[in-house]
C-alpha positions as CSV (number, residue, x, y, z in Angstrom):
1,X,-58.6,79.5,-121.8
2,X,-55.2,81.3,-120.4
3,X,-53.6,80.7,-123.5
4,X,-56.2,82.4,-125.3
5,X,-55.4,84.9,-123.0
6,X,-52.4,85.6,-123.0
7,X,-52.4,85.8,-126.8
8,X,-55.0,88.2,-126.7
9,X,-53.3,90.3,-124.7
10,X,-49.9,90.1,-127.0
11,X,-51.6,90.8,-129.5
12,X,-53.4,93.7,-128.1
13,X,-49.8,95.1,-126.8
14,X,-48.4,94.5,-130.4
15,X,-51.0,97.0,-131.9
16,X,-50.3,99.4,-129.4
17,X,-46.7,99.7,-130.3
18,X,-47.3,99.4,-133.4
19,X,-50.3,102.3,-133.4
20,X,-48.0,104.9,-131.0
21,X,-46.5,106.9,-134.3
22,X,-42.7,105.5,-134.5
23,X,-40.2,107.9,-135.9
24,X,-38.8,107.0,-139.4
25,X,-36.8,108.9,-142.3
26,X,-38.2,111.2,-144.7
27,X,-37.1,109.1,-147.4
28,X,-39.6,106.6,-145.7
29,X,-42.4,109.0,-146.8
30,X,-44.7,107.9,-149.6
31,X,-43.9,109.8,-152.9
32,X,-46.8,111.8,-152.9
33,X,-46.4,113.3,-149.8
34,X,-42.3,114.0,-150.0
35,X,-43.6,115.9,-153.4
36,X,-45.9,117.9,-151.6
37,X,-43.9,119.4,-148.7
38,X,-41.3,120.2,-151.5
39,X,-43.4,122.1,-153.6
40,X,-45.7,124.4,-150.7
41,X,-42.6,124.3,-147.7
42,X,-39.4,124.3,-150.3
43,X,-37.4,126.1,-148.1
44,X,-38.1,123.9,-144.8
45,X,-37.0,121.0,-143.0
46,X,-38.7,117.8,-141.9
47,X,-37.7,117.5,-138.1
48,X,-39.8,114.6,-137.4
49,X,-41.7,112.4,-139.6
50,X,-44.0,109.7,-138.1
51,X,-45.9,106.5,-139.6
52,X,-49.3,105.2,-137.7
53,X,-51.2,102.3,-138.4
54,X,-49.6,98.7,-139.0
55,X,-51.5,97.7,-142.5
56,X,-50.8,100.6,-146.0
57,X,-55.0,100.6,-145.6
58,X,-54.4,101.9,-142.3
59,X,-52.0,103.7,-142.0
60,X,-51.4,107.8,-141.7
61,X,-47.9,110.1,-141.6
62,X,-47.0,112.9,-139.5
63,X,-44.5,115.8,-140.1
64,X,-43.5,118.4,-138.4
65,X,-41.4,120.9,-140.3
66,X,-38.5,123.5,-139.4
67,X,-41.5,126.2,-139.1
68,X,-43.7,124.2,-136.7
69,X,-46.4,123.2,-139.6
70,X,-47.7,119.9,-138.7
71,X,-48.9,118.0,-142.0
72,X,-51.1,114.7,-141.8
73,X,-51.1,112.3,-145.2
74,X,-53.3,109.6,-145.2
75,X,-50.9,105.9,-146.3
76,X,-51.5,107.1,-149.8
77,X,-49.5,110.3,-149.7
78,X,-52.3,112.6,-149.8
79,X,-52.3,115.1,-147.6
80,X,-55.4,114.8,-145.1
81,X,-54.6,118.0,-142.6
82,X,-52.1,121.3,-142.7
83,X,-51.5,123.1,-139.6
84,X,-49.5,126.6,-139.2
85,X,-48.8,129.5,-137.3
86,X,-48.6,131.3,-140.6
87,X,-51.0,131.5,-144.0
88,X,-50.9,128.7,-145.7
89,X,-48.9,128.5,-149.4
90,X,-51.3,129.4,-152.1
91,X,-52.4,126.1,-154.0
92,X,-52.7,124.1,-151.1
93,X,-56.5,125.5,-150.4
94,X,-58.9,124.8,-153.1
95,X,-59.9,127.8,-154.6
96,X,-63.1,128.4,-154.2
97,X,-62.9,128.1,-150.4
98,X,-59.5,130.6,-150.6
99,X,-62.2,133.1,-153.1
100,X,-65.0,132.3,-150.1
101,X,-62.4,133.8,-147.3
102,X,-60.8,136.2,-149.2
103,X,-63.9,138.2,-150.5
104,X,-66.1,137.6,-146.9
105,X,-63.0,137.8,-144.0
106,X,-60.7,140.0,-146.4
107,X,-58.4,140.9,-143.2
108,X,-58.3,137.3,-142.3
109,X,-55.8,134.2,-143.5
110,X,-55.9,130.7,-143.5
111,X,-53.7,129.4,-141.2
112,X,-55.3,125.3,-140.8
113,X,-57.0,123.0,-143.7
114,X,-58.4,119.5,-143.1
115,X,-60.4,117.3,-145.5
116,X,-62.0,114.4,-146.1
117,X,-64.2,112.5,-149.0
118,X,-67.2,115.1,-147.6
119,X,-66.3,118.3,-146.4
120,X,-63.2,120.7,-145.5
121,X,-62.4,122.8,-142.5
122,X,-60.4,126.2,-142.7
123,X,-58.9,127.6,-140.1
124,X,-58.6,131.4,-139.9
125,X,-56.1,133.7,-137.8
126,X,-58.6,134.6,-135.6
127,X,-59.5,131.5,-134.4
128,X,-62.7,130.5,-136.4
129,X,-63.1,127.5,-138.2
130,X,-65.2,127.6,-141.4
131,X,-67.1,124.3,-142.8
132,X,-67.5,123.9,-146.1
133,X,-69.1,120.5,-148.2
134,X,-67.4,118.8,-150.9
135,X,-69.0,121.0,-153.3
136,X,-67.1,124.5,-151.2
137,X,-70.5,125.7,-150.1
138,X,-70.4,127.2,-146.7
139,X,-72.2,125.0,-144.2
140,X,-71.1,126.1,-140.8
141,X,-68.5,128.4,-139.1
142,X,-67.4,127.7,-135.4
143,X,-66.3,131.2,-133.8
């Protein structure tokens, strides 16, 4: 019984290091996402890159750029969440939701997108937060 214990709890204190976000290169980046940051943030630089999760299934990346936007990719290089103090590139928002804003907040940006297989969130300037489903029809806004 201690020894089934004790390897419990080493195993539990592996996966906590292992789950804390240790630093690594952006070289270390899957392809997808180095492609990404150079095509919307061409003219920044990576100032800390971060891998979570131990297993590819698992696992997520964080950057942080020269202009303080934070970028989540899920393991596959897909980018899962983009964070800024200014509007976001064009291209990056889908264009419907970008059509949505621009026509119904017209003195508003986007400054914050996250997605996932069912719905997206925008972030605007002001502060709200728009919901949209994975077909870009509004479904809630959060002021």
């Amino acid at each position: 019984m201690k020894k089934l214990f004790i390897f419990s709890l080493l195993l539990l204190s592996l996966s906590a290091l292992a789950n804390d976000g240790r630093p690594i290169g952006q070289e270390q980046l899957p392809a997808t996402a180095r492609q990404f940051i150079e095509k919307y943030y061409p003219n920044t630089v990576v100032t800390l890159a971060r891998v979570e999760g131990m297993s590819i299934m698992h696992r997520e990346y964080e950057v942080v750029l020269s202009d303080a936007t934070r970028i989540e990719f899920r393991g596959n290089g897909e980018w899962q969440q983009v964070d800024s103090r200014e509007p976001l590139p064009q291209g990056i928002v889908p264009r419907e939701i970008a059509s949505y804003v621009a026509e119904r907040f017209p003195r508003e940006r986007i400054v914050g997108i996250e997605r996932d297989r069912y719905h997206y969130e925008v972030a605007l300037e002001s502060g709200a937060e728009l919901q949209f489903d994975s077909r870009f029809r509004l479904t809630d806004i959060d002021d």
